[in-house]
C-alpha positions as CSV (number, residue, x, y, z in Angstrom):
1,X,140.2,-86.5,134.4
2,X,137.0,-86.1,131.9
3,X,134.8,-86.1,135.3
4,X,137.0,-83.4,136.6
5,X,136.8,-81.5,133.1
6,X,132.9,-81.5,133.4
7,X,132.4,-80.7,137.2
8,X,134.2,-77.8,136.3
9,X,132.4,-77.0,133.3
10,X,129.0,-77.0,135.7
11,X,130.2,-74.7,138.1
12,X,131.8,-72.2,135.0
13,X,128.3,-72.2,133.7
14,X,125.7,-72.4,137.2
15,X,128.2,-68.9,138.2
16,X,127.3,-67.8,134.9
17,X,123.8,-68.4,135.0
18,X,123.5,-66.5,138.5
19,X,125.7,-63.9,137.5
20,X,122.6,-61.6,136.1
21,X,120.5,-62.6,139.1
22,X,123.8,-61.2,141.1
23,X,123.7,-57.9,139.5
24,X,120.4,-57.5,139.3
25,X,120.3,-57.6,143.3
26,X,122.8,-55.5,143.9
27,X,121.9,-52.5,141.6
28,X,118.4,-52.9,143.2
29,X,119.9,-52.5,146.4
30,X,122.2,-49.4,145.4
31,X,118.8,-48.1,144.0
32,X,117.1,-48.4,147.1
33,X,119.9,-46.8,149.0
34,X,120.0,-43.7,146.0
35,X,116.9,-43.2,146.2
36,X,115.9,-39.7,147.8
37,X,113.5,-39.4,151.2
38,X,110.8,-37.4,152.1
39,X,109.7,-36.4,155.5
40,X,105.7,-36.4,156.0
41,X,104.6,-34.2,158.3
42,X,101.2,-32.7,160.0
43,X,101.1,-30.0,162.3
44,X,98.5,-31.1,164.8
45,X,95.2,-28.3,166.0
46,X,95.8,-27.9,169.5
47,X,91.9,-28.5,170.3
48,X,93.1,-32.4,168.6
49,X,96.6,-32.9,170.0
50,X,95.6,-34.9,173.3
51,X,93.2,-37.2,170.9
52,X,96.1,-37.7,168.9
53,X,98.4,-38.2,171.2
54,X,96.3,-41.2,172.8
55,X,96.3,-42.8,169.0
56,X,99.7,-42.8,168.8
57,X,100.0,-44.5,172.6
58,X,102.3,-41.9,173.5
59,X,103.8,-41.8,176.7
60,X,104.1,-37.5,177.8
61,X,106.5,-38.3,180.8
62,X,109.1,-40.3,179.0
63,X,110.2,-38.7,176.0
64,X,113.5,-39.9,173.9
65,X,115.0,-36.6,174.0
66,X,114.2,-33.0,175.4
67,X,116.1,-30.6,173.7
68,X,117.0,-26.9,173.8
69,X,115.8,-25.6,170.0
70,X,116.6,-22.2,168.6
71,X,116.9,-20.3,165.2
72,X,118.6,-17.1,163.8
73,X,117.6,-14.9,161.5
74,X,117.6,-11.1,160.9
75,X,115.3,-8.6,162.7
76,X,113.4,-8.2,159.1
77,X,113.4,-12.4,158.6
78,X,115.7,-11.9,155.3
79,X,116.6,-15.7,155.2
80,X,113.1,-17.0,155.8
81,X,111.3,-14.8,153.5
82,X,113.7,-15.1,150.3
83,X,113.6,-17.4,147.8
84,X,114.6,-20.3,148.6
85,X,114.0,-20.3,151.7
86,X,117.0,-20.2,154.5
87,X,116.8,-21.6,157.9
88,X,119.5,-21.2,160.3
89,X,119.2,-23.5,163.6
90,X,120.7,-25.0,166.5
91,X,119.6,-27.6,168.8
92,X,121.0,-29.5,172.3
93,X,120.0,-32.1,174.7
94,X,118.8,-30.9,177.4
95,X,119.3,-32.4,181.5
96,X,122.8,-34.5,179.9
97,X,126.3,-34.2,180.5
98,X,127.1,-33.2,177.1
99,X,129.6,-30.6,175.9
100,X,128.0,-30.3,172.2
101,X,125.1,-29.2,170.5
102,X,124.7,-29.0,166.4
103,X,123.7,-26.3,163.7
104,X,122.2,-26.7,160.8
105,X,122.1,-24.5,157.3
106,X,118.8,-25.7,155.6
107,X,117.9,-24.4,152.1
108,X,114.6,-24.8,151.2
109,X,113.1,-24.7,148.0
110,X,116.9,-24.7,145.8
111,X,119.0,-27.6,145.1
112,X,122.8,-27.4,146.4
113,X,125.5,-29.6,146.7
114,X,128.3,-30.2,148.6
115,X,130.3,-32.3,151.1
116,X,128.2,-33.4,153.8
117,X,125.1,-32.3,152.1
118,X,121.6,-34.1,152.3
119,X,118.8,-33.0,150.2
120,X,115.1,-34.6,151.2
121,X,112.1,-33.5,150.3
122,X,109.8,-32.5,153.0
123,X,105.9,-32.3,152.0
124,X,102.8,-31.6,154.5
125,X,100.1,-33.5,154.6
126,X,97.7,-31.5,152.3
127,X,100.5,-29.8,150.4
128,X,103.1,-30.5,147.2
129,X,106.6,-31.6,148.8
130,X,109.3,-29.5,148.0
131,X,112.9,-30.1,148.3
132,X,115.3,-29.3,151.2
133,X,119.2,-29.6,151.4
134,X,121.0,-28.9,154.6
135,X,124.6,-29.4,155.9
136,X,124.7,-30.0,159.8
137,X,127.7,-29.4,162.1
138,X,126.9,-32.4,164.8
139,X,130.0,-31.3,166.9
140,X,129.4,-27.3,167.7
141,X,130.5,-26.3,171.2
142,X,127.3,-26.1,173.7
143,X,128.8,-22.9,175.1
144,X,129.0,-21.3,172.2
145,X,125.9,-22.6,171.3
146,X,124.2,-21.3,174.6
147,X,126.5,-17.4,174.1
148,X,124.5,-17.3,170.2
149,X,120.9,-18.0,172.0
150,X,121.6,-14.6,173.8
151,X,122.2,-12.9,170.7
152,X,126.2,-12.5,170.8
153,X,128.5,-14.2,168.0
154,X,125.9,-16.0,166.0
155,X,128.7,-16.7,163.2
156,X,130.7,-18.4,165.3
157,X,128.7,-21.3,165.9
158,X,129.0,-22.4,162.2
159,X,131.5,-23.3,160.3
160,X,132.8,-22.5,157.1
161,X,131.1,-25.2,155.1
162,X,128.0,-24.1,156.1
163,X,129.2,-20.4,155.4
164,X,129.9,-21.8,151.9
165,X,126.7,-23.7,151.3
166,X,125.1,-20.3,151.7
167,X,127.0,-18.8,149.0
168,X,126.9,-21.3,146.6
169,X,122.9,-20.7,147.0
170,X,123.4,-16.9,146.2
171,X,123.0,-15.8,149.9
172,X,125.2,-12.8,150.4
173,X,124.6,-12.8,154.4
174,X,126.2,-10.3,157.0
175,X,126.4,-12.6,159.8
176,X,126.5,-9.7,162.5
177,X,122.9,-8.8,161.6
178,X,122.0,-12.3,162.7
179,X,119.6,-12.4,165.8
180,X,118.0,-15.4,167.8
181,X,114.6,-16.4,167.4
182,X,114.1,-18.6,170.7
183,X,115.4,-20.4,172.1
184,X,112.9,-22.9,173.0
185,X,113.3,-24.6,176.2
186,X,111.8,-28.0,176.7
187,X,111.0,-29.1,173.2
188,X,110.1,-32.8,173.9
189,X,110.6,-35.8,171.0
190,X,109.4,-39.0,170.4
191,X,111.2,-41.3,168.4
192,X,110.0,-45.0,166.4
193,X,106.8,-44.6,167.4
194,X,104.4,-47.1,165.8
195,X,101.6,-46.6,163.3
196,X,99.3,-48.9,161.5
197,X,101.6,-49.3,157.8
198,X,104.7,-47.3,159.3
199,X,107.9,-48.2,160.5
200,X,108.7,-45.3,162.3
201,X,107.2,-42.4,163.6
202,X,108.6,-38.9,165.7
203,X,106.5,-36.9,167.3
204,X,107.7,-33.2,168.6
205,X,105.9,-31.2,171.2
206,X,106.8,-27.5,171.5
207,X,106.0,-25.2,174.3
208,X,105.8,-21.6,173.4
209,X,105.5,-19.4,176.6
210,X,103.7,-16.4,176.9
211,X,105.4,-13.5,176.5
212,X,104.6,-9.3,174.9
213,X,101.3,-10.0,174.4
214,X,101.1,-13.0,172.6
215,X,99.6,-16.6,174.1
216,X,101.2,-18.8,175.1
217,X,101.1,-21.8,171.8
218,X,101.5,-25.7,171.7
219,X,103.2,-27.3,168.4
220,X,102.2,-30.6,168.1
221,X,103.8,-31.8,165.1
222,X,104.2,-35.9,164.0
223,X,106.1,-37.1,160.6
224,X,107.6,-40.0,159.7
225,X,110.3,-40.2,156.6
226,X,110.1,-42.6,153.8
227,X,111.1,-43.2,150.6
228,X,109.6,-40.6,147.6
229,X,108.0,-44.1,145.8
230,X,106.2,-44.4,149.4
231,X,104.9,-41.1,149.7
232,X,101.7,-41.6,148.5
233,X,101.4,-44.7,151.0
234,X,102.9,-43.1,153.4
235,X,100.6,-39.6,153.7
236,X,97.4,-42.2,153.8
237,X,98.4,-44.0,156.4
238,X,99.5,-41.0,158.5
239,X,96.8,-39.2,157.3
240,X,94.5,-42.5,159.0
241,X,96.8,-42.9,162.0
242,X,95.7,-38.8,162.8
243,X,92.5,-39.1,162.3
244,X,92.4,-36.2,159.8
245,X,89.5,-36.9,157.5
246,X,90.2,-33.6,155.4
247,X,93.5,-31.6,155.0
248,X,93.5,-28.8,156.8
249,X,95.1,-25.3,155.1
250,X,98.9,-24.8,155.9
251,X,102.1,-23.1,155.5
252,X,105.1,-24.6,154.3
253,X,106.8,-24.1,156.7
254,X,103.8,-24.0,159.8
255,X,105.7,-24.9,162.8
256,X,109.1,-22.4,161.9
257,X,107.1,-19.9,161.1
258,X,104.9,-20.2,164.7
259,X,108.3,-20.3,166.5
260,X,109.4,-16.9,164.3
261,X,106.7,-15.2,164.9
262,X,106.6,-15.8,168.1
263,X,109.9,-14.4,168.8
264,X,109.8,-12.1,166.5
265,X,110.3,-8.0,167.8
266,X,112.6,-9.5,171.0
267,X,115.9,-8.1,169.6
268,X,115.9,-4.3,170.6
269,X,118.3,-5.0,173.8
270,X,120.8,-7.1,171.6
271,X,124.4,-6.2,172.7
């Protein structure tokens, strides 16, 4: 009975021993799991991208996705030129079967909250990060989608979570003064992609055509995400995986705004 006493004694004490070890562990991992992300990114110099794209071993007739890319904004870019910035976008596999697309409400540079809402920070290379918090509808009707890409019933293609998103960030928005900005057709991506001290890395190549004057413009843009205590890790070794041996002057936003610009002035036949 005494032997039975102490065994049990043992095992009272050994659980008690581990217990800290237990917690410790656990709130480590919840901390890893808390903490926030930020997406590195670097918009690649055309004159560099097929260099770059031959360090990266990329393979330009097998792509992970193709998809069909477009934004919304007013004629006069009221969204993208307010503070904080808004984006408005919607995106869809292209050459698949499927029936849906998504849309996403992205507020950049202002911290909101919300169901469904993920906040990031995105930072490139060269420039401070700033944060990001978007809501995405991943179940939007392609149709519908496809209708708002020719510049008829823009609000319908998101939903009223997004719509309040918006106004929690102060954005008083008439939704019929929304136009398209795109789409872009073609918009090849590359997913997991390795890189000397990365996991994973994406890779987007965008195909601007020519059209009223303008050239026609290739966005070569590569990023990977990490956690914020990476980031300084991170940006070197994608800075070294690039080949960039001095940051090169950016916008914040360098590859919306090429697509925006691009576009912009295309709205004078809208129905």
């Amino acid at each position: 009975m005494k032997t039975h006493r102490k065994f049990a004694t043992v095992i009272v004490v050994a659980c008690l021993l581990h217990l800290p070890y237990v917690a410790f562990c656990k709130h480590k991992g919840d901390a890893d799991k808390k903490e926030e992300r930020v997406e590195i990114k670097y918009l690649v110099p055309e004159a560099n991208i097929e260099t770059v794209a031959k360090r990266l071993k990329l393979d330009p007739d097998h792509p992970t996705e193709t998809r069909v890319i477009c934004f919304y904004d007013t004629d006069a870019l009221t969204l993208f030129t307010r503070t904080p910035k808004v984006i408005l976008r919607s995106r869809y596999s292209a050459g698949t079967d499927q029936k849906t697309g998504d849309t996403t409400v992205k507020v950049r540079g202002g911290k909101v909250e919300g169901k469904g809402v993920k906040c990031e920070f995105d930072k490139v290379i060269g420039k401070d990060k700033m944060e990001s918090c978007s809501l995405t509808d991943e179940n939007q009707e392609l149709d519908q989608i496809q209708t708002a890409n020719k510049g008829s019933g823009v609000k319908r293609i998101f939903n009223h979570d997004q719509e309040e998103l918006l106004k929690q960030a102060n954005i008083n928005l008439d939704w019929n003064l929304l136009v398209p900005f795109g789409p872009v057709e073609g918009v090849k991506i590359w997913k997991d992609l390795s890189a000397e001290g990365l996991d994973k890395v994406t890779v987007e190549r965008w195909e601007l055509p020519a059209r009223d004057g303008k050239p026609k413009r290739v966005l070569f843009e590569v990023s990977t995400k990490v956690p914020v205590s990476q980031e300084s890790q991170a940006t070197e070794a994608l800075s070294k995986a690039l080949g960039i041996t001095s940051a090169e002057k950016q916008e914040e936003e360098t590859k919306t705004k090429i697509v925006m610009d691009h576009y912009a002035g295309d709205h004078s036949t809208k129905p």
